[in-house]
C-alpha positions as CSV (number, residue, x, y, z in Angstrom):
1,X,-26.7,-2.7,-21.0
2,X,-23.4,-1.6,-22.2
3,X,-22.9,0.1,-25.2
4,X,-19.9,-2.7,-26.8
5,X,-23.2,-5.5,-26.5
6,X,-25.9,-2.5,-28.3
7,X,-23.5,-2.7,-31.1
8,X,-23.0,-6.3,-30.9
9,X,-26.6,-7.0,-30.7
10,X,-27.2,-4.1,-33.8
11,X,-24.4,-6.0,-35.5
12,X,-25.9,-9.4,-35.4
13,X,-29.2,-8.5,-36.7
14,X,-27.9,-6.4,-39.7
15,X,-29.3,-3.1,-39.3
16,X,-25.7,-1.7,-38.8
17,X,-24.9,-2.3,-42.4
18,X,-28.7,-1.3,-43.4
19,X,-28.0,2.1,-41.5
20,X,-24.5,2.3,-43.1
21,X,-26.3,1.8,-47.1
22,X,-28.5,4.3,-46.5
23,X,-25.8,6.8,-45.3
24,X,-23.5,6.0,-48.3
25,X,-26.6,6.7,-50.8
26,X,-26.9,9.9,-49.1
27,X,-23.3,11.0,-49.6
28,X,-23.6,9.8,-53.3
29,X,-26.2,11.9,-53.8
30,X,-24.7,14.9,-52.0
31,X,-21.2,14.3,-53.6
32,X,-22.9,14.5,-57.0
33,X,-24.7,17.0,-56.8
34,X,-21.8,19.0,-55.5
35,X,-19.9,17.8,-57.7
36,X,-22.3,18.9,-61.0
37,X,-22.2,22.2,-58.6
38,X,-18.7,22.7,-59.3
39,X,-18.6,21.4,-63.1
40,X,-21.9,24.4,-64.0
41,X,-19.5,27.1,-62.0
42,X,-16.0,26.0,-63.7
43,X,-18.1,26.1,-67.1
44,X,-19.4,29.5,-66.4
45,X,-16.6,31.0,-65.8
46,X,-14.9,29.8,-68.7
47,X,-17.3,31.2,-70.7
48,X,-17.4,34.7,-69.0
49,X,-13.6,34.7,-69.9
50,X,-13.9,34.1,-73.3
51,X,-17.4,33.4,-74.8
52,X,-16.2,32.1,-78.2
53,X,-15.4,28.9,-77.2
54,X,-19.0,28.3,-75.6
55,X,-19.9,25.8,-77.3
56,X,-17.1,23.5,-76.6
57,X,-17.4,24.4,-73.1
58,X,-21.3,23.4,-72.4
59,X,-20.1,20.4,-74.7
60,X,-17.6,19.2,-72.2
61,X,-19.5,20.4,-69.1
62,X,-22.5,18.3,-70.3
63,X,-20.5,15.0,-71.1
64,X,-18.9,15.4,-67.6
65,X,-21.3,15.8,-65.6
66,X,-23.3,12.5,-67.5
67,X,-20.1,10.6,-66.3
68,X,-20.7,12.2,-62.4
69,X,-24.7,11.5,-62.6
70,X,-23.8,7.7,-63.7
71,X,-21.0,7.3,-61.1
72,X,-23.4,8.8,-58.4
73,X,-26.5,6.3,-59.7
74,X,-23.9,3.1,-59.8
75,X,-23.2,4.1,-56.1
76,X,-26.9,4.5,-54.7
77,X,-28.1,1.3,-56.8
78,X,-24.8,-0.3,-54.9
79,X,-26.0,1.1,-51.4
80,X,-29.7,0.3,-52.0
81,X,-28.4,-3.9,-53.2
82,X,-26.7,-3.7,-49.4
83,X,-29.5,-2.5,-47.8
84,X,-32.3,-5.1,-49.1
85,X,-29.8,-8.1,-48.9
């Protein structure tokens, strides 16, 4: 059996996209939590360079990486709708 008509045959039956979802929920995940990664070392920094303006710092790093977190759960809730239809 060739390998064009095991993709076909994958393909027909669904589990191609199935197999796809569950790949993209896995990036989400990884891509957020890099990306909240990145947002906790930026705001670090920041404050080891000057520490009086903490507070607006963790302020902004917090409200950020809310909007990441919600961006990353839209995109697995997304992936997961995929996989069970």
């Amino acid at each position: 059996m060739s390998s064009l008509s095991m993709l076909l045959q994958a393909a027909a039956d669904g589990s191609i996209g199935k197999m796809g979802a569950g790949i993209g929920a896995g990036l989400a995940a990884i891509g957020a939590g890099i990306g909240i990664g990145r947002i906790g070392q930026g705001a670090l920094e920041s404050i080891a360079r000057q520490p009086e303006v903490a507070g607006d710092v963790r302020t902004n790093m917090i409200l950020t990486a809310a909007f990441v977190e919600g961006v990353a759960l839209f995109a697995i809730v997304v992936c997961l709708l995929i996989a069970v239809a």
